[in-house]
ChimeraX commands (.cxc) that place a marker at each C-alpha (Angstrom):
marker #1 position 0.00,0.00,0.00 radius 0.5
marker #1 position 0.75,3.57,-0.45 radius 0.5
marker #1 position 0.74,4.01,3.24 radius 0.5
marker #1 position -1.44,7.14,4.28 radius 0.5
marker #1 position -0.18,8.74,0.98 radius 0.5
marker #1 position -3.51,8.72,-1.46 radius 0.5
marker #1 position -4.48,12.52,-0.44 radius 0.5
marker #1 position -1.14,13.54,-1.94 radius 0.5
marker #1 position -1.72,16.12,-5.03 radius 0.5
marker #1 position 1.19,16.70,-7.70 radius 0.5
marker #1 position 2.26,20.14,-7.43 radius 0.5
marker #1 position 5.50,22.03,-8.67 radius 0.5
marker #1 position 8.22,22.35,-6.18 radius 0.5
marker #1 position 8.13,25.35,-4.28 radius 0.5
marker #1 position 4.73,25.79,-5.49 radius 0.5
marker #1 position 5.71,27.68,-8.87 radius 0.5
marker #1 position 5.43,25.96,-12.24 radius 0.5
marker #1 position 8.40,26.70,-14.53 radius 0.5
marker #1 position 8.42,28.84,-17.58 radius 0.5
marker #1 position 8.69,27.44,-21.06 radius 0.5
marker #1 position 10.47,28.60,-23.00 radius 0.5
marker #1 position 13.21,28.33,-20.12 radius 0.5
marker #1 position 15.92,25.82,-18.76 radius 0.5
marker #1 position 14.86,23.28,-15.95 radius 0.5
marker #1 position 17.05,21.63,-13.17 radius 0.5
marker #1 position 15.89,18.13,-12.44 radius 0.5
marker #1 position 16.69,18.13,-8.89 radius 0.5
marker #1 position 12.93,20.84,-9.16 radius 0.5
marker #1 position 11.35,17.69,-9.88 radius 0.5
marker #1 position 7.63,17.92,-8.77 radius 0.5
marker #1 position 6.11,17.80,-5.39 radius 0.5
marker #1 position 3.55,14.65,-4.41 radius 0.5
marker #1 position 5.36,11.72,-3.93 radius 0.5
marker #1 position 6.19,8.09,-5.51 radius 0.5
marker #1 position 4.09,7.36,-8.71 radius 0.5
marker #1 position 2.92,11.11,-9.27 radius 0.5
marker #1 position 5.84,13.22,-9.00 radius 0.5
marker #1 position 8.55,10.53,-9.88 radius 0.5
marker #1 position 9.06,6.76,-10.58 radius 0.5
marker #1 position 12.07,5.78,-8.79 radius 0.5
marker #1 position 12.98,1.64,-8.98 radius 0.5
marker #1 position 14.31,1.50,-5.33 radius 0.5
marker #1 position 13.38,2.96,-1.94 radius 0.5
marker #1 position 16.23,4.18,-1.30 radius 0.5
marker #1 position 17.96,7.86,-2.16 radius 0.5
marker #1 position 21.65,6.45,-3.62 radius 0.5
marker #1 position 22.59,9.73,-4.68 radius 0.5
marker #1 position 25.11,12.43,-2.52 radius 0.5
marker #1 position 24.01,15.71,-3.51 radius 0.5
marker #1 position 22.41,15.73,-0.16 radius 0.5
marker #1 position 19.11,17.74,-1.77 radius 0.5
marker #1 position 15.67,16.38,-1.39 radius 0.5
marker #1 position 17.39,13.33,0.75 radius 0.5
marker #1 position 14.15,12.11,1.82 radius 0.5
marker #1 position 12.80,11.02,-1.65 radius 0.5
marker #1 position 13.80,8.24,-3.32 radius 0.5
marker #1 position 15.12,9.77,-6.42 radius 0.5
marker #1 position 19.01,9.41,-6.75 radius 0.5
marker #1 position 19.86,12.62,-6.94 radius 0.5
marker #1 position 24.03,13.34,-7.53 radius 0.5
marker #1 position 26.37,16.31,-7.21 radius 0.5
marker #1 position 27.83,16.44,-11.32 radius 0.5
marker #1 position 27.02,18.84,-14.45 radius 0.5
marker #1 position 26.58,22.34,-12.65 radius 0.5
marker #1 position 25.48,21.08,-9.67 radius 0.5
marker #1 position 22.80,18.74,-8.79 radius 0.5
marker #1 position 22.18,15.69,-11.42 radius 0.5
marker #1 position 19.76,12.63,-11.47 radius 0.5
marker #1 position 21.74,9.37,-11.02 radius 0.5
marker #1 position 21.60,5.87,-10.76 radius 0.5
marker #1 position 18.95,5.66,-13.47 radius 0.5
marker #1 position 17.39,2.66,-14.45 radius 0.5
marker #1 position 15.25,2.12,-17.31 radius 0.5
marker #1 position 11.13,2.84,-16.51 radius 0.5
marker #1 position 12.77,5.71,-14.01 radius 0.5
marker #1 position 11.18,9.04,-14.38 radius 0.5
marker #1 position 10.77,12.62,-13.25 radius 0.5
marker #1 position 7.74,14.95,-13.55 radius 0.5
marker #1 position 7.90,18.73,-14.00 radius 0.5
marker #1 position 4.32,21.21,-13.90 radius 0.5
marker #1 position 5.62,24.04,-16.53 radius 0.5
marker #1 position 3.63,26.75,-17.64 radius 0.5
marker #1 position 4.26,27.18,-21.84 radius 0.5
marker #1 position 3.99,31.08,-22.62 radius 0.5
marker #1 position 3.01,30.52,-26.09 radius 0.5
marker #1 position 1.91,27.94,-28.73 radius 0.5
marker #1 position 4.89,27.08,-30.72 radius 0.5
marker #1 position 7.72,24.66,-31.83 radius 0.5
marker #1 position 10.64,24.33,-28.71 radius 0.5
marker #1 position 13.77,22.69,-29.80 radius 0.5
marker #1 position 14.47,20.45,-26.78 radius 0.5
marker #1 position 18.56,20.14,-25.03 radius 0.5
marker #1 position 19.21,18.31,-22.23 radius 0.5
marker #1 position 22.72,18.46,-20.21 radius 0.5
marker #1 position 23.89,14.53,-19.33 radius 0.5
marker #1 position 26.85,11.90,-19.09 radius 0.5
marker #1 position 27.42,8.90,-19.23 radius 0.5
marker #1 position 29.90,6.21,-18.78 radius 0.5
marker #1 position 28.35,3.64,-20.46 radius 0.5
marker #1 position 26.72,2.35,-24.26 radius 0.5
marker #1 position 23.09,1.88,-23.60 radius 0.5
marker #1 position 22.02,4.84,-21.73 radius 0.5
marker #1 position 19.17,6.75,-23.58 radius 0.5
marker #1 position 16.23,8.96,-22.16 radius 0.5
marker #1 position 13.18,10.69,-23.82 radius 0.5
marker #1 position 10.49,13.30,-22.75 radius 0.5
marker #1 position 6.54,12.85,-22.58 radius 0.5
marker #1 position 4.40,16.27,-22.18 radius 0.5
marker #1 position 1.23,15.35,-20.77 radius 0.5
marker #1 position 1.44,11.50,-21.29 radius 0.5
marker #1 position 2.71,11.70,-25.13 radius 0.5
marker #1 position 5.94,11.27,-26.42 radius 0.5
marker #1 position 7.59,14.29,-28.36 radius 0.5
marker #1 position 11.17,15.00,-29.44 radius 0.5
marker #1 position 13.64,12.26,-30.11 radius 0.5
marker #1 position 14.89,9.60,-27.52 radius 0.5
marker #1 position 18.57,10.46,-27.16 radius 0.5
marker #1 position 20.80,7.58,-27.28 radius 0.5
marker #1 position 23.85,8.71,-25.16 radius 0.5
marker #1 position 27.05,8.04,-26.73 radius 0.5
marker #1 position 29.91,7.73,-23.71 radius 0.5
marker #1 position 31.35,10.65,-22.58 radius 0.5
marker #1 position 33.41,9.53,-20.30 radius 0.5
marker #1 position 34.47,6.50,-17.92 radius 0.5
marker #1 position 33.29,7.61,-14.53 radius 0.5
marker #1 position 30.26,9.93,-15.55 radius 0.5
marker #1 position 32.15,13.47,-14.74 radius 0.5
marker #1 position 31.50,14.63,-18.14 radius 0.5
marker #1 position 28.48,16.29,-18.95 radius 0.5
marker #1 position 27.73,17.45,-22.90 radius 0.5
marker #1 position 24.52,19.40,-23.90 radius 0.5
marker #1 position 22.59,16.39,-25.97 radius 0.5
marker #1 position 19.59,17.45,-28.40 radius 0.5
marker #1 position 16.62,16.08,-28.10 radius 0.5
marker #1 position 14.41,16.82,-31.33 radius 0.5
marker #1 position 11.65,19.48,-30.91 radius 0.5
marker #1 position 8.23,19.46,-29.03 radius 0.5
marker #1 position 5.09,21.35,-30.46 radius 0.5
marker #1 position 3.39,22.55,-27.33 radius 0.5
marker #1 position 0.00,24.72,-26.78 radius 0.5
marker #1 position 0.48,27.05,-24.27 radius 0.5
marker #1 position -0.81,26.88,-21.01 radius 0.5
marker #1 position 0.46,24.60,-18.15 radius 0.5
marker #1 position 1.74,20.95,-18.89 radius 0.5
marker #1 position 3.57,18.14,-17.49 radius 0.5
marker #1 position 6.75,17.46,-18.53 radius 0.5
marker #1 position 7.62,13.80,-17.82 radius 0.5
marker #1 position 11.80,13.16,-18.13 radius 0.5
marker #1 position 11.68,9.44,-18.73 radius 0.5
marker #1 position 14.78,7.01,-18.53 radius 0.5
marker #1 position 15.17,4.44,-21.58 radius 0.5
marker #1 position 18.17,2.86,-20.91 radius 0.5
marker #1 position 20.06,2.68,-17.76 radius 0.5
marker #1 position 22.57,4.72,-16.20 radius 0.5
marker #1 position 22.25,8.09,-17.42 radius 0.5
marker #1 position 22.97,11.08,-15.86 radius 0.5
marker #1 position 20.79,14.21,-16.43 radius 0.5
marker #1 position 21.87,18.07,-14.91 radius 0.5
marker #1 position 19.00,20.00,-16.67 radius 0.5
marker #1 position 16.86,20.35,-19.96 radius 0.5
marker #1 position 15.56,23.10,-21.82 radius 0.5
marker #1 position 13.19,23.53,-24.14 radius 0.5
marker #1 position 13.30,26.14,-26.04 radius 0.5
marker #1 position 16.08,29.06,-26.46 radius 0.5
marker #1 position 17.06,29.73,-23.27 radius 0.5
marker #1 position 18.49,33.37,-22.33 radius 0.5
marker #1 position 21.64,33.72,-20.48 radius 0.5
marker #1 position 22.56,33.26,-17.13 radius 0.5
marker #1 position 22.70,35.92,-15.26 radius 0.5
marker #1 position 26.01,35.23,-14.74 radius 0.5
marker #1 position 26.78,35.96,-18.02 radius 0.5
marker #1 position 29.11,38.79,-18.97 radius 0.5
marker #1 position 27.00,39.85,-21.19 radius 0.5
marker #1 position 24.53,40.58,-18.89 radius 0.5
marker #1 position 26.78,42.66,-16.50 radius 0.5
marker #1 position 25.26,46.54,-16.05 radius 0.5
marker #1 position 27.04,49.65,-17.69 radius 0.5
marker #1 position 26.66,52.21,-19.65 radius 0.5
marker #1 position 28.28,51.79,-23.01 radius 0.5
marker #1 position 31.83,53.40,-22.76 radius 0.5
marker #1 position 33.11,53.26,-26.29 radius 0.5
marker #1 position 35.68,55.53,-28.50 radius 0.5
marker #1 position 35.77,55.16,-32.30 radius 0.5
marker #1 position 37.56,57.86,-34.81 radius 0.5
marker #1 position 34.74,57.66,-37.42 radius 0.5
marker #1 position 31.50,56.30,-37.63 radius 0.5
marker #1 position 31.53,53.34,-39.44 radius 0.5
marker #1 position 30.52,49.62,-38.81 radius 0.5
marker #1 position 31.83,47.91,-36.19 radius 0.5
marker #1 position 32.48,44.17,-34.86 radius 0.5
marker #1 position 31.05,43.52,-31.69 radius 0.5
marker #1 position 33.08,40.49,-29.46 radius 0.5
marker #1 position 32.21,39.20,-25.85 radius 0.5
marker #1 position 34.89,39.65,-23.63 radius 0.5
marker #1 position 35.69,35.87,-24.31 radius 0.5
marker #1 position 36.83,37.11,-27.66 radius 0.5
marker #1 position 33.88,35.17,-29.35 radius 0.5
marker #1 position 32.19,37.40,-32.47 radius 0.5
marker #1 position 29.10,38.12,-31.67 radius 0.5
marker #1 position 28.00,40.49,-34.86 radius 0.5
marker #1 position 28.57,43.92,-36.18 radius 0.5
marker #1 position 26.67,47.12,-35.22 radius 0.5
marker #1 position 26.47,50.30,-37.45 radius 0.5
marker #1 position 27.09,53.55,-35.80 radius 0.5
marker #1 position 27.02,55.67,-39.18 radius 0.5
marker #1 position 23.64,56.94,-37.86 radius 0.5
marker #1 position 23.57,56.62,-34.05 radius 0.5
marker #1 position 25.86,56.72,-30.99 radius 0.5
marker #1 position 27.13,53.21,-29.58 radius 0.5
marker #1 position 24.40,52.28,-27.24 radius 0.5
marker #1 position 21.75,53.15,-29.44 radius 0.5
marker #1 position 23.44,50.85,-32.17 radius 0.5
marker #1 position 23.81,48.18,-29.70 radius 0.5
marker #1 position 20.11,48.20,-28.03 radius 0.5
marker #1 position 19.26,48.36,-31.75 radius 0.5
marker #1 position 21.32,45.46,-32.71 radius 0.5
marker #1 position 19.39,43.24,-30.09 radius 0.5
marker #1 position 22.41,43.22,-27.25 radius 0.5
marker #1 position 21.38,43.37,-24.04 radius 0.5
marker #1 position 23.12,45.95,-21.28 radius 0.5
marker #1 position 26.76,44.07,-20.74 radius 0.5
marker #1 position 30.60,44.41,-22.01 radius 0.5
marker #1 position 31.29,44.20,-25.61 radius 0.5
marker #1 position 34.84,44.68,-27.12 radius 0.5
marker link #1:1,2 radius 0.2
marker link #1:2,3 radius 0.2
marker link #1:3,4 radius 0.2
marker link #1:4,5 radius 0.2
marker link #1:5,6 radius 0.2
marker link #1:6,7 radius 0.2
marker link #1:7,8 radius 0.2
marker link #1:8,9 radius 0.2
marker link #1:9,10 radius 0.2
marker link #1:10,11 radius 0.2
marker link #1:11,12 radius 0.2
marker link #1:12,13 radius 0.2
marker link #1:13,14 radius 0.2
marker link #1:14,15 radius 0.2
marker link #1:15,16 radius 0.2
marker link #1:16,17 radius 0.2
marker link #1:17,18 radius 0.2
marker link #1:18,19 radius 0.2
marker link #1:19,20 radius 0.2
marker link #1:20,21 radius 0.2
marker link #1:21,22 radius 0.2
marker link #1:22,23 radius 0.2
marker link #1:23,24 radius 0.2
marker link #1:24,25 radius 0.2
marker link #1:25,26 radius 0.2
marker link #1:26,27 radius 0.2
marker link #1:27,28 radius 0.2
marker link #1:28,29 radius 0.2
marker link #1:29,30 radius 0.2
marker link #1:30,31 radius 0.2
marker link #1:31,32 radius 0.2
marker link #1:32,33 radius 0.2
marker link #1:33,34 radius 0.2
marker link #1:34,35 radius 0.2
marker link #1:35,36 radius 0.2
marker link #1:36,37 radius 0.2
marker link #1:37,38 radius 0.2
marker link #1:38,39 radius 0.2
marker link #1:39,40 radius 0.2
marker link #1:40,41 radius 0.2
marker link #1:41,42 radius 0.2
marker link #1:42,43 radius 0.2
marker link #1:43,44 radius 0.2
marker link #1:44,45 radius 0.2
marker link #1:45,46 radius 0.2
marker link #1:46,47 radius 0.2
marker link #1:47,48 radius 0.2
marker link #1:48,49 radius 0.2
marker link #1:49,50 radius 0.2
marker link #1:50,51 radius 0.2
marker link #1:51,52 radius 0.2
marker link #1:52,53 radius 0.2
marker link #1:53,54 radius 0.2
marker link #1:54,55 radius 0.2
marker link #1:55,56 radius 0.2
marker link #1:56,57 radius 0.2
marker link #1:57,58 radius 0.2
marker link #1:58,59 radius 0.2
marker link #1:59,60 radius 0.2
marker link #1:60,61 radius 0.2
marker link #1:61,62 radius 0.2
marker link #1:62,63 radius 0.2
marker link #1:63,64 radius 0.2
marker link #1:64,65 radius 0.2
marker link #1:65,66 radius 0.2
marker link #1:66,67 radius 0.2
marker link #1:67,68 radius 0.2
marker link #1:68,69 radius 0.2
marker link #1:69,70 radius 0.2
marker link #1:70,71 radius 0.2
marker link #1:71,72 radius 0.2
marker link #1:72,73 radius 0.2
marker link #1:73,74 radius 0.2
marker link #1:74,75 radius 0.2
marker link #1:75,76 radius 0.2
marker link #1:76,77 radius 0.2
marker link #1:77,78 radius 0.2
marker link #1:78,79 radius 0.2
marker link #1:79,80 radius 0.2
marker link #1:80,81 radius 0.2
marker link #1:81,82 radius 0.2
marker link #1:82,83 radius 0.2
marker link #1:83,84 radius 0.2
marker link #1:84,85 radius 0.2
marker link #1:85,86 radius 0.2
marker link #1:86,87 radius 0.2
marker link #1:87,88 radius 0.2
marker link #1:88,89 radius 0.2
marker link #1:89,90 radius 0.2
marker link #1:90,91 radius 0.2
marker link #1:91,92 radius 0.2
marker link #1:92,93 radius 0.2
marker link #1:93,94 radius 0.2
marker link #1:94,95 radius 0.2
marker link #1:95,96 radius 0.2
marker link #1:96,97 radius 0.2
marker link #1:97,98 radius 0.2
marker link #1:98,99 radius 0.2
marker link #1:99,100 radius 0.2
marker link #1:100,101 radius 0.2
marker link #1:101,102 radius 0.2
marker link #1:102,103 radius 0.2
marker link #1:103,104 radius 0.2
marker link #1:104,105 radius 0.2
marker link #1:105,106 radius 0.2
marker link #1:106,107 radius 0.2
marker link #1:107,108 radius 0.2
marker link #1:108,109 radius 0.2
marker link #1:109,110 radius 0.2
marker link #1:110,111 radius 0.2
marker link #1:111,112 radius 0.2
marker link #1:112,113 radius 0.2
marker link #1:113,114 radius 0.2
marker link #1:114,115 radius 0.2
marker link #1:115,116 radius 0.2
marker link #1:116,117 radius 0.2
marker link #1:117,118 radius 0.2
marker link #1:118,119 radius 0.2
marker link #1:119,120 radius 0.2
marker link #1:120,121 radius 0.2
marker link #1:121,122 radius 0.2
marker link #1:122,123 radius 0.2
marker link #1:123,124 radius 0.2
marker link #1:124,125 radius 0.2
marker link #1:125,126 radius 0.2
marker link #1:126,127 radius 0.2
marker link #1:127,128 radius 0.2
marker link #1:128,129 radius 0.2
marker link #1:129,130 radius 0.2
marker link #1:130,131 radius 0.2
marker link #1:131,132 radius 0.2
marker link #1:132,133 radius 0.2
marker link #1:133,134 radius 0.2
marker link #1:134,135 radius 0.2
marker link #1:135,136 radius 0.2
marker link #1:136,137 radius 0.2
marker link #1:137,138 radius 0.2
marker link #1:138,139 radius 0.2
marker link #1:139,140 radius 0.2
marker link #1:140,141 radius 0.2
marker link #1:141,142 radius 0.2
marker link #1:142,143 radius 0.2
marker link #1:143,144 radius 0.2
marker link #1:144,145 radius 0.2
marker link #1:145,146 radius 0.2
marker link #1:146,147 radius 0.2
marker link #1:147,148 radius 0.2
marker link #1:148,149 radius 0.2
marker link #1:149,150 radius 0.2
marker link #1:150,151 radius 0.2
marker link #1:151,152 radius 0.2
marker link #1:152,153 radius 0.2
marker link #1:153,154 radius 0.2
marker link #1:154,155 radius 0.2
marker link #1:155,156 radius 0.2
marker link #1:156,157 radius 0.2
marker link #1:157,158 radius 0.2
marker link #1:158,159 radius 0.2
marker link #1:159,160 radius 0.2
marker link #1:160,161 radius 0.2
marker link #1:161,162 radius 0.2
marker link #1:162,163 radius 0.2
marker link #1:163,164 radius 0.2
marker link #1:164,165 radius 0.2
marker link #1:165,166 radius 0.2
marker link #1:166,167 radius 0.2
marker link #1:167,168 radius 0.2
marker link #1:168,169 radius 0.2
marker link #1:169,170 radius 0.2
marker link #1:170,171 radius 0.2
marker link #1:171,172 radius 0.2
marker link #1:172,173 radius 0.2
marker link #1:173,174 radius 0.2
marker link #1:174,175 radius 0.2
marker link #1:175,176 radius 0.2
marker link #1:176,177 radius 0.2
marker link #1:177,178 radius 0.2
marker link #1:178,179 radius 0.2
marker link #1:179,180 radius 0.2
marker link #1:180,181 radius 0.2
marker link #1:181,182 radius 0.2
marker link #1:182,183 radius 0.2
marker link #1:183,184 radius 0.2
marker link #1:184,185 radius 0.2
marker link #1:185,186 radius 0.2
marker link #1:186,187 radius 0.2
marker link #1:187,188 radius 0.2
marker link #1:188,189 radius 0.2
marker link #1:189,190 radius 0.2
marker link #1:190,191 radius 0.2
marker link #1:191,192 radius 0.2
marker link #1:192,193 radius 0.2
marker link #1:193,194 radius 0.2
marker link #1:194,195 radius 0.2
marker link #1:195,196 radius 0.2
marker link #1:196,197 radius 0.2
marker link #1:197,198 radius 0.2
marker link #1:198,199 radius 0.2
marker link #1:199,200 radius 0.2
marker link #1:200,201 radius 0.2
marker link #1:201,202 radius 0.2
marker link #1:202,203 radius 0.2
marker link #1:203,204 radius 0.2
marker link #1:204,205 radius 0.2
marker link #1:205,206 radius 0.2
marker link #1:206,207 radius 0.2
marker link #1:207,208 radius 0.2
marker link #1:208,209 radius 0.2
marker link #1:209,210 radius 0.2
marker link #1:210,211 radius 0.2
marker link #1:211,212 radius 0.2
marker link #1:212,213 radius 0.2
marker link #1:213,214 radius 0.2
marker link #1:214,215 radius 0.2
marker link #1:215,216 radius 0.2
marker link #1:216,217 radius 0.2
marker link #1:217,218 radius 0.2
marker link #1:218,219 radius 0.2
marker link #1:219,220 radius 0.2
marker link #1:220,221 radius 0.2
marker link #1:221,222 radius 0.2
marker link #1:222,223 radius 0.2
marker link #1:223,224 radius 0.2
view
């Protein structure tokens, strides 16, 4: 028996759905307990990320913080997200492995969508992450469930996304300022992170820097 736990109601952890588009953390797994929120295949929490400890799912410090572990096939996780708009949302997901048959897929609402992503091995002991894609999902919007469902066994997720997913706000180039910037002549200009990656040109023939760069689509940050 479920033991006392039948009034249990899914709900999102801390009581917020996430956003789609947006990036999602599996260790923000739903609320509500064995066989609504998750499907773990033993009792007991293997993992050492020492989040959540009282749940059965194996959750493991890897990726960029907090991953689900010791997966075994028919595992799976269950996310309420709120979809901001009907559309098509290319689908990533951030996992290791250190072994051949590994493979998870996503269900919204009880139906498959994407691709199930075979996991090639990225390493031998599971350290390695790499950002996997998983096809694309067509979703309505409103709120859904996103169900992270393991294939094949041992698999380690970090995180998903679907769809594009803005920058951390970590990000350089999302540090404040004012746009500090001396040119001899107004002409185009290439615009690099600090990183030295190119991230496109702006044209200040017409209008001072930060106009050019709102205008160009960058976001407040600093540009070289």
């Amino acid at each position: 028996g479920e033991g006392g736990g039948s009034s249990t109601t899914q709900t999102p952890h801390g009581g917020v759905a996430a956003k789609i588009p947006g990036k999602i953390e599996v260790e923000n797994y739903d609320d509500g307990g064995t066989r609504r929120a998750y499907n773990d295949a033993d009792a007991e929490n293997q993992g050492d990320a020492n989040v959540r400890t009282e749940e059965a799912v194996d959750l493991v410090a890897g990726g960029t913080g907090v991953a689900i572990g010791y997966t075994k096939a028919g595992e799976w996780i269950e996310f309420t997200v709120n979809v901001e708009e009907d559309g098509e949302y290319p689908i990533k997901a951030y996992a290791s492995s250190g072994a051949e048959n590994s493979s998870f897929c996503f269900l919204v609402d009880g139906k498959a969508v994407g691709d199930t992503v075979k996991m090639q091995k990225t390493g031998e002991d599971w350290s390695v992450y790499e950002e996997v894609s998983a096809g694309k999902a067509t979703l309505t919007k409103g709120p859904h469930e996103i169900r992270l469902a393991i294939t094949g066994d041992n698999v380690n997720v970090d995180w998903f996304s679907f769809g594009e997913v803005k920058a951390e706000p970590s990000d350089p180039l999302k540090v404040a300022g004012q746009a500090k910037f001396h040119y001899n002549e107004p002409m185009s200009y290439q615009v690099f992170s600090l990183t030295g990656a190119m991230l496109g040109t702006v044209d200040l023939t017409r209008m001072d820097a930060q106009t050019a760069l709102m205008a160009a689509g960058f976001k407040k940050g600093i540009y070289m």
